[in-house]
N, C-alpha and C positions, 0 to 999 in steps of 0.2 A: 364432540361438538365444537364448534367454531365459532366466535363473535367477530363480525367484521364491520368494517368503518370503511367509509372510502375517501380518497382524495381526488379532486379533479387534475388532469393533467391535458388532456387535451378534449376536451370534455362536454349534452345530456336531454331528456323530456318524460313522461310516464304516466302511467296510470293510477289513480290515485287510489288506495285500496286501507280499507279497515287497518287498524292498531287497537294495540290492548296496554294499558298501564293499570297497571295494583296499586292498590290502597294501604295507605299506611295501617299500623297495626299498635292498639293500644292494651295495656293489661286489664281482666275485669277483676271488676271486687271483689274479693276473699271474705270470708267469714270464716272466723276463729283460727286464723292461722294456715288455712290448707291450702294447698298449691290447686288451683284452679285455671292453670294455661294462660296463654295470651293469646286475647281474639283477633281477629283481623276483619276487615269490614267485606262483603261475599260479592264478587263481580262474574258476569258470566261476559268470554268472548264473546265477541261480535265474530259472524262471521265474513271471510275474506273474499274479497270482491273476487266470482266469479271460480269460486272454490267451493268444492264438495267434502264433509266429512266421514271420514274412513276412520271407523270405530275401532279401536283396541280387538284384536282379536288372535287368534293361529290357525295354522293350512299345513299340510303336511306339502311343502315346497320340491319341487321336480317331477320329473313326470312319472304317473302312475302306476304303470304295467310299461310292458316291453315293447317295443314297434322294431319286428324285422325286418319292416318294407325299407327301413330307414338305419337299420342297426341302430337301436336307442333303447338304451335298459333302464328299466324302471330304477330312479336312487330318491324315493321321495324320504322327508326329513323333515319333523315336526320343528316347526318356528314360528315364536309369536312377536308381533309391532302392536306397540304402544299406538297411542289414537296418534293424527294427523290432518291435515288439509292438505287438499291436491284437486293442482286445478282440473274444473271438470272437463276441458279440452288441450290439445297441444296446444304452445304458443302459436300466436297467428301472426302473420307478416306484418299487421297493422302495429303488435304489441311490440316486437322487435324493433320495428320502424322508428318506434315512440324512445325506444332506446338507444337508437342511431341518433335521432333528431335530439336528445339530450346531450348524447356526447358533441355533435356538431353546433349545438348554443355554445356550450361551456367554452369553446373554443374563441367562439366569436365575444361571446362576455371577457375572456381574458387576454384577447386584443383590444378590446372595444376599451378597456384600463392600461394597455399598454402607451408609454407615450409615443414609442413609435406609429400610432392609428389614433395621435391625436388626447391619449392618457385622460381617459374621463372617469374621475376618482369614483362616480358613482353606481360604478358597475362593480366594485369592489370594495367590500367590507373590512376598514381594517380596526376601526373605533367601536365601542359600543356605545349606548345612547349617552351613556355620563362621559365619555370622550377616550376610557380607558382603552388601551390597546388591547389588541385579540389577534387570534391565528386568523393571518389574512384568507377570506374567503368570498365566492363570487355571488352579488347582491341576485339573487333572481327574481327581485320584487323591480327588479328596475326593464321595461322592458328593449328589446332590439329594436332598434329606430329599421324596420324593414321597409317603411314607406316613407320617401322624403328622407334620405338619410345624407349627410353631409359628405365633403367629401374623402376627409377621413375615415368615415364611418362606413362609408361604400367598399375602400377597399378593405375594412375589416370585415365585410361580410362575403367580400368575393374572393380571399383570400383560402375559404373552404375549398371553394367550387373551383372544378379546372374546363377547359375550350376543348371537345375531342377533335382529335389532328384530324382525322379522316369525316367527320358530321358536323363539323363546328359546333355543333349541342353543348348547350352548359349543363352540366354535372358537375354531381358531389363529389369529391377528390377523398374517396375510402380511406386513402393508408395515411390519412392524415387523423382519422379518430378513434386514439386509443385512449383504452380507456386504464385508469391508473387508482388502484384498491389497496386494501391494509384485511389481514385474513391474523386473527390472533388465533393461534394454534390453542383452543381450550385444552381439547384431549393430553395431549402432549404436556401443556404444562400441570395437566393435576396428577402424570404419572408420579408413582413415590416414587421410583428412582428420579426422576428431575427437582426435588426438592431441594429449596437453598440451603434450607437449615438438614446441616448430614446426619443430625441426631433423629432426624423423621425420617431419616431412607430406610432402615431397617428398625426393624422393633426386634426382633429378637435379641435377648439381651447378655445370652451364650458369644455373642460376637461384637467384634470391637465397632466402634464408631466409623464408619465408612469417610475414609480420608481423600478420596479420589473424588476429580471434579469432572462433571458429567457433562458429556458432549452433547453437544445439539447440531441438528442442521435448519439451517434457515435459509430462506429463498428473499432472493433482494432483486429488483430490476431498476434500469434506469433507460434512458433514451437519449442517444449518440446524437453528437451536431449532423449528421448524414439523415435525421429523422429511422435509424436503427432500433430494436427494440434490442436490447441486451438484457438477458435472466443470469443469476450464478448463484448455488445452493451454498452458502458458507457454511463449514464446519469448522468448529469452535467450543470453547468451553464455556460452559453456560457461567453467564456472568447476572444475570437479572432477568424481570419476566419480560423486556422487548425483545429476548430471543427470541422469543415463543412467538415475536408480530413478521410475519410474511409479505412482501410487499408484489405485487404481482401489475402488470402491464399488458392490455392488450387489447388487439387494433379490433375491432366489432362489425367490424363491415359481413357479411355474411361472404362468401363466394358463389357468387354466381356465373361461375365457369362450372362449374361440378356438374353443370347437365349434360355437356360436351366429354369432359377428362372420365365423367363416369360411364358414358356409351361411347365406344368408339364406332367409326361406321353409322352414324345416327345422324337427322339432324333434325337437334334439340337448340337450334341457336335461338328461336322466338323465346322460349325459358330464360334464355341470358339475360334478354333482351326486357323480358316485363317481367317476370315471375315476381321478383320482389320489389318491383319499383314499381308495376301499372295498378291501383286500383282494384280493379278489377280481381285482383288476387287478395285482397287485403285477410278477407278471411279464411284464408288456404292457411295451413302449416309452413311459420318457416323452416328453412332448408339450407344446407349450407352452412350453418353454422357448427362450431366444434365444438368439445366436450369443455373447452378453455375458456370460449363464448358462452356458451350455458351458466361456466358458473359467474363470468362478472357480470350478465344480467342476474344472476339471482342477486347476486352482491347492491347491484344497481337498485333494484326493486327493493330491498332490505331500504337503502338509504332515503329512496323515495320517500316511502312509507315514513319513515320517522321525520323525516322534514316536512313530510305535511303534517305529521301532530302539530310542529312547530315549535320541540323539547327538544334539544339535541343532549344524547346523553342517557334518556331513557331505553331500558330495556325491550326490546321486542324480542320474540324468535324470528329468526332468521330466514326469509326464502331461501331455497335449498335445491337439489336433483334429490330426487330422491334413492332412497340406496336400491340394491335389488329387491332385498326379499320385500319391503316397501312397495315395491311396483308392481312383484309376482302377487301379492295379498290380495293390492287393491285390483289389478287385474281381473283376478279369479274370481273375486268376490266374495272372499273368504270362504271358499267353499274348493275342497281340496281334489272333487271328483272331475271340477271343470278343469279342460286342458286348453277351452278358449273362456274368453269372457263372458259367453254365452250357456247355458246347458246341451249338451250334446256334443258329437261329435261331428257334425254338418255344420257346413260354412252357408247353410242356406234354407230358409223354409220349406218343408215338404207340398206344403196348400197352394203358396202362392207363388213361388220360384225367387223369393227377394231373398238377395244377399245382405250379410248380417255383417260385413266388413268389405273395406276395399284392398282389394291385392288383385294377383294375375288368375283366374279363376283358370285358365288355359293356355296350355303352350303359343307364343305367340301373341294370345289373345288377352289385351288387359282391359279391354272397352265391356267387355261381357258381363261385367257388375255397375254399368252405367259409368264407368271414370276411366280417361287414359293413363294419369299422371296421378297427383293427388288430388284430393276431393273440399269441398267447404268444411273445416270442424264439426263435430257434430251433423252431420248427414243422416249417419244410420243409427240407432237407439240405443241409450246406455245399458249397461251391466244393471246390476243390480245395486251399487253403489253411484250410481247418476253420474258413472263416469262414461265418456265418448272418445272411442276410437282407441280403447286399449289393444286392437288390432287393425291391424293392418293400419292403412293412409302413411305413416312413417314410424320408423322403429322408433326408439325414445332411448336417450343417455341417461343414465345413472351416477351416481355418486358413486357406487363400486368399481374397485380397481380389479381388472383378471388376471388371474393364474388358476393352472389346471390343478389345483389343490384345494383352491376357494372353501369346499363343504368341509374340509378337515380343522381350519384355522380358523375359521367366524363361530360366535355363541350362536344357541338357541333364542338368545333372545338378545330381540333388536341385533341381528347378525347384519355386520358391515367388514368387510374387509379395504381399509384406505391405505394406499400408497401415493404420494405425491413426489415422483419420478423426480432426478435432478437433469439438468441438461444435460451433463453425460453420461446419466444413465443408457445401459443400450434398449435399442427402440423397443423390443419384446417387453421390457417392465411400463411402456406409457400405452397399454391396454386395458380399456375402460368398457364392462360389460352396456349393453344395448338391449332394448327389450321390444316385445311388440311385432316384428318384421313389418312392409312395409305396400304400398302399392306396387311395386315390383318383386313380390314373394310370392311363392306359390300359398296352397293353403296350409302344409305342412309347419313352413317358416313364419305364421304367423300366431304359434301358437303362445301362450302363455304361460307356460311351461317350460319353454327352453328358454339356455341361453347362448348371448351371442355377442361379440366384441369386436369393438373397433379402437383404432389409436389414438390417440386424446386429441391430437394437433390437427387431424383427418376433416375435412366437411365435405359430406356427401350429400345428393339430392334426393336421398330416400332416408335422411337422421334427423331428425327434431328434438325436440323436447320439453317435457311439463315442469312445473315446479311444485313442490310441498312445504308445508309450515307444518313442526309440532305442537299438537294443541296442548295446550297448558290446564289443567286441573281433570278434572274425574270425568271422563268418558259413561255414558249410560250404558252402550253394548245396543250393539247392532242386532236385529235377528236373524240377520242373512249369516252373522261371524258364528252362529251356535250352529249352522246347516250342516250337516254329515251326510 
């Protein structure tokens, strides 16, 4: 697990979504001496805005029986996930957007305190109410003078936006809003060998006290006077728990060139041109976005979240990618026979001729399930867990790192395999499985069953992404997770 925090850096907006804080916990009365526990006072989550719960449950993971149309042998493998939320649709361009337009405030809030754009103290927190100093941070109760703004103020807000040479069009100026996070390595630090005190590395007590100081590696970034993003994995010896804090950087603009780089010979240039910016698309899947991108929105949305309680400091779980077998579970619908989200092995109603997902139904032909491209979320009817478009419309990133050994080195339970690549790592270790296949997949590629990977740094116009939160306390059980 991970606890992260973020810091603005060039920086924000978002939707505003359910939190959960616990109650303190007092001892109850005893009579005549006997230990009778400490209660705690019983809260039930709320659930998260526009989130489906996916019960606790096991699937026997991969596919089935053997397909030689396809040379695919059957390696399924019993694995169980702990409950969760997951949203019931991809991210939609609208939600992204909301996370563009945050990083592009946070920007304009810390010029708008810069004294170069005029230094107006009150976009920026540095006192608390009794006058005491704090970690300076950006007031977002104060709002952007966007109408009537001075003139100072004018060029902090046009200082985003760039003139295109060839349209004179004012636009956003993308590679200016990255975004700048803190990711504390939980896992890492609760391994026993990372233990400060070396008398807790080993318990066995046939062997001497482990005198040797444990290496860590950490990832730190920063940003070059050239507006450069620079990443570098230090490896070092562990010296306290801010080894285990990660600092990560990165620019969120989605790419919308990937309709063109990803067809050659096509022209997909209207896609460039509106897909994420018109409207009109709002509730389509974003696209173009990386495996890198996925996670500082979750990050983002984590931080949201708690600044709207308006606690900083308290606990939440964390939005997340979720891993694979996470995705294959809730996919299937905890039901181990389906190899789509659906039952059966037809992409399509026998009665009525409707298609149960959007992909390429025919060579050539992607229009033949009503969509060329992708589709609005939620189009065609969920699974049996109220989830939509666990096939086809766009494949979906995971939290799982690939290599062709995966099913040998993950547990049975809650199986994740994470690796987080250093820069010079070679490119083969920054592969991150992908699930789902997409509106450009046949019906084979869209199954739920297989798997498929892409490069972490990669954004394609056929990759998306959901996000999950683990649910906190005792799961009922679903009746669909007991289906055989």
């Amino acid at each position: 697990m991970r606890i992260t925090r973020n810091i603005f850096l060039g920086l924000t907006a978002g939707v505003a979504l359910t939190g959960i804080v616990s109650c303190a916990s007092g001892a109850r009365s005893s009579a005549g001496g006997e230990v009778t526990g400490v209660g705690g006072t019983a809260w039930a989550e709320p659930t998260p805005y526009g989130m489906v719960l996916v019960d606790r449950g096991s699937v026997q993971m991969g596919p089935q029986k053997d397909d030689s149309a396809w040379n695919l042998k059957a390696n399924p493998r019993g694995i169980t996930v702990d409950a969760f939320w997951m949203d019931e649709t991809e991210i939609t361009n609208a939600k992204y957007k909301q996370f563009v337009f945050y990083v592009r405030d946070s920007i304009i809030r810390e010029r708008l305190a810069d004294p170069a754009y005029g230094g107006n103290e009150d976009f920026k927190i540095e006192e608390d109410r009794d006058g005491n100093p704090v970690t300076p941070h950006l007031n977002w109760n104060k709002a952007i003078p966007w109408r009537n703004p001075n003139e100072d103020e004018q060029r902090a807000i046009e200082s985003v936006y760039r003139t295109n040479p060839i349209t004179g069009a004012r636009e956003l100026d993308g590679t200016q809003l990255n975004y700048r996070y803190e990711v504390f390595n939980h896992t890492e630090a609760a391994r026993r060998r990372n233990r400060l005190d070396p008398r807790r590395r080993e318990y066995n007590t046939d062997l001497p006290v482990p005198t040797d100081v444990p290496v860590i590696s950490k990832d730190t970034a920063w940003v070059t006077d050239d507006g450069e993003i620079m990443r570098e994995t230090i490896t070092r010896g562990l010296t306290g728990d801010y080894d285990f804090l990660n600092t990560y950087i990165v620019n969120v603009y989605p790419d919308t060139t990937a309709w063109v780089n990803d067809f050659e010979n096509a022209y997909n240039e209207p896609y460039v041109r509106m897909y994420f910016s018109h409207g009109g698309y709002s509730d389509y899947p974003v696209v173009g976005v990386s495996w890198e991108q996925a996670n500082a929105f979750a990050n983002w949305r984590t931080d949201y979240l708690r600044r709207s309680l308006g606690k900083q400091g308290v606990y939440i779980e964390p939005y997340r990618l979720p891993t694979e077998a996470e995705w294959e579970y809730a996919a299937r619908a905890g039901v181990s026979e389906n190899m789509y989200p659906w039952d059966g092995e037809l992409t399509m109603s026998d009665d009525r001729g409707c298609f149960y997902a959007n992909f390429k139904p025919q060579e050539g032909n992607y229009v033949k399930d009503g969509h060329v491209i992708t589709s609005r979320v939620g189009t065609y009817a969920p699974n049996d867990f109220g989830l939509y478009d666990m096939a086809g419309n766009v494949s979906e990133w995971t939290s799982t790192a690939y290599t062709e050994s995966i099913d040998r080195l993950t547990s049975d339970l809650n199986p994740e395999f994470r690796y987080d690549a250093a820069k010079e790592d070679p490119y083969r270790m920054k592969r991150k499985i992908v699930r789902g296949g997409s509106w450009k997949d046949v019906a084979h590629n869209i199954r739920s069953d297989l798997r498929m990977w892409e490069y972490q740094n990669e954004q394609r116009s056929y990759i998306g992404f959901r996000c999950v939160r683990s649910q906190i306390g005792f799961a009922k059980g679903n009746k669909q997770n007991n289906k055989k």
